[in-house]
N, C-alpha and C positions, 0 to 999 in steps of 0.2 A: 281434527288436528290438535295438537299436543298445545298446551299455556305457554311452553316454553320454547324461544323463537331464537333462533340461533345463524344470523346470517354470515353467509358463505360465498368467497368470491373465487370464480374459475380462472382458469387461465394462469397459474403459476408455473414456472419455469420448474422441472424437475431438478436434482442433484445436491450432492452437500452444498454449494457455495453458492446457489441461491434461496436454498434452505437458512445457511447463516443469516443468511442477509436478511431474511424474510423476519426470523426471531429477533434482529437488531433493530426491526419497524415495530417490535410488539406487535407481530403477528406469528400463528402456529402452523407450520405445514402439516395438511389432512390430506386423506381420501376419502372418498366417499363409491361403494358399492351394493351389489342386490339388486335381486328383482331382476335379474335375469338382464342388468346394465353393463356398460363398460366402467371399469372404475373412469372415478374421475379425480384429477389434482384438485384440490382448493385452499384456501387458507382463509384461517380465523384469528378474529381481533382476540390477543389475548385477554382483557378484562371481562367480554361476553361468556369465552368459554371458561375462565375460573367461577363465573358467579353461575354456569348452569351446572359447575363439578361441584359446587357448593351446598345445592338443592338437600333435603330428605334424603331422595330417591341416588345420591350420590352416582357412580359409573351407572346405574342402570336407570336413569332419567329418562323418558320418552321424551323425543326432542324433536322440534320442527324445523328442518332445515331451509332457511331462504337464500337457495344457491340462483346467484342473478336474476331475483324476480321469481322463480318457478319453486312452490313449497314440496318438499316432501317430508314424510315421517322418519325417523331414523334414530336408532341408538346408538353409543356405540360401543365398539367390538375392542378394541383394544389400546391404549393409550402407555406410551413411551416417556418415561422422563432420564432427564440428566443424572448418570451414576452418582456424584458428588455433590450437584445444586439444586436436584431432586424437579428441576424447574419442564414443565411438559413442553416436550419438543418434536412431537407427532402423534397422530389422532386418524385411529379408520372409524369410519362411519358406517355403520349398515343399514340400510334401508329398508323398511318393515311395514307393513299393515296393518290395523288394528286388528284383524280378526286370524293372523298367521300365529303359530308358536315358535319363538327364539328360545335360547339355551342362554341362561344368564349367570353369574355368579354371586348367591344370596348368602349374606356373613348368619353365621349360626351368635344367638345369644343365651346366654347359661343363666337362667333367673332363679330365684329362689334359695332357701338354707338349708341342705340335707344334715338336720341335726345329728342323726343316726353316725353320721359320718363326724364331723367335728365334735362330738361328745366325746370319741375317742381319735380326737387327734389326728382325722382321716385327713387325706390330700384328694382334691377333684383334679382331674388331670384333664384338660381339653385338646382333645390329641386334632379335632377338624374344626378347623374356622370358620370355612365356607363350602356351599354346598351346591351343584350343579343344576338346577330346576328349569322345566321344559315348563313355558308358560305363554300368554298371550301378553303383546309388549303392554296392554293396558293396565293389566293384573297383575304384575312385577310386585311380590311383596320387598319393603325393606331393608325388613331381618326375618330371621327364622327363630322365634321363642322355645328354650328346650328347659320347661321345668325339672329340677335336681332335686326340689323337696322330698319326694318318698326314695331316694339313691339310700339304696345300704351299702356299708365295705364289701368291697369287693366286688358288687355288680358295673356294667359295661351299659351303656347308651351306646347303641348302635343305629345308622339310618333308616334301618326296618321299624324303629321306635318315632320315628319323629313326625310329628301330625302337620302335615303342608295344608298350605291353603289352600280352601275350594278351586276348582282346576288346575293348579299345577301336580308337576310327578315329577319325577326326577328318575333315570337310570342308572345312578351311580348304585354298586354293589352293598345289598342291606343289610350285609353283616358287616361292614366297614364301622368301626370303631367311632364315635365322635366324641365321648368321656366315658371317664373311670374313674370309680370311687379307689382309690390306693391307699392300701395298707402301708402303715410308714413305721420305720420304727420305736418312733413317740407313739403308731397306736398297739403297738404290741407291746408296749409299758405299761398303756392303759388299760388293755384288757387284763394284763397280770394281776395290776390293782386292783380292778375291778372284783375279777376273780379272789383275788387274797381278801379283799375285805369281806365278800357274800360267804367264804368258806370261816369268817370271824365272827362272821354274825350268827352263824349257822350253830357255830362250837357256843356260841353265850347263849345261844339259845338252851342248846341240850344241857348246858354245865345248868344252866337255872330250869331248868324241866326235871332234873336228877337232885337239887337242890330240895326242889319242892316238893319230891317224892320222900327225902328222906326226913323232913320235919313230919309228914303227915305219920310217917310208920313209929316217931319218937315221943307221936302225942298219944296213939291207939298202945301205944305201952305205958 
């Protein structure tokens, strides 16, 4: 069973107006389904359920449900808040195993400095946040690490690149884009410059290579 105990009481009244009411007790209307159950209604003390959304493991916390005494394991699957007060106002539960694989949704993180790219003034562009991965609810990683240090302009990070942790996979499509080194046009300044100065150095080089040449031919006379 999961550290984190989260209890759950059955027997709430379905519909909007005992739903309100339910949120006016400081409590949240849930469901809880899986495993081959009937859903069932319940409701949670709001203080419990923000301090188990608050965890590491944030939405994909393994969570132990104590609905009237009887424990099970459960994640959950989807959580509702208020357009305007952002405040959570409904919660499905799914009911899991420890040894079954769920589909969860794991935030991608961009580490490191592709200097190659800000040398000239590149832009990273992080076109996918989060990433779909098929894992055991045990093994739920956090985040997904995507080092950018060796990114040159203009190459692409796509999910066929991204190293998952041991057991998880993912089926989302592996040429799907997740960054891009973008060319901006501060870096096509800098390449100019870049360019103008190498082709400056190039010209002092040979003007003092022809220099040199022509002391040596003014001394043999």
């Amino acid at each position: 069973m999961s550290e984190l105990l989260l209890s759950a009481e059955s027997g709430r009244k379905e519909g909007t107006r005992p739903s309100r009411r339910l949120r006016r007790e400081g409590k949240v209307p849930a469901v809880v389904y899986g495993l081959n159950t009937d859903p069932l209604a319940v409701s949670i003390e709001w203080p419990a359920l923000r301090k188990a959304l608050t965890t590491d493991s944030g939405l994909n916390a393994l969570i132990t449900l104590d609905i009237d005494g009887d424990k099970a394991l459960a994640v959950i699957k989807d959580l509702q808040r208020h357009p305007v007060r952002r405040d959570v106002i409904h919660v499905d539960f799914l009911r899991v195993t420890e040894d079954m694989t769920i589909d969860v949704e794991v935030p991608i993180i961009l580490e490191g400095e592709a200097r190659n790219v800000t040398m000239y003034d590149g832009m990273i562009d992080q076109s996918m946040y989060s990433m779909t991965v098929s894992v055991k609810p045990t093994d739920v990683p956090q985040q997904i690490i995507v080092d950018v240090t060796a990114l040159e302009l203009g190459e692409t990070i796509k999910v066929a690149d991204i190293n998952l942790p041991a057991g998880a996979s993912s089926a989302m499509n592996p040429e799907e884009t997740v960054a891009i080194a973008l060319i901006t046009r501060s870096t096509r300044e800098a390449i100019r410059r870049s360019e103008e100065s190498e082709a400056s150095d190039a010209a002092e080089g040979e003007t003092a290579s022809d220099a040199g040449d022509n002391d040596a031919d003014g001394d043999e006379g």
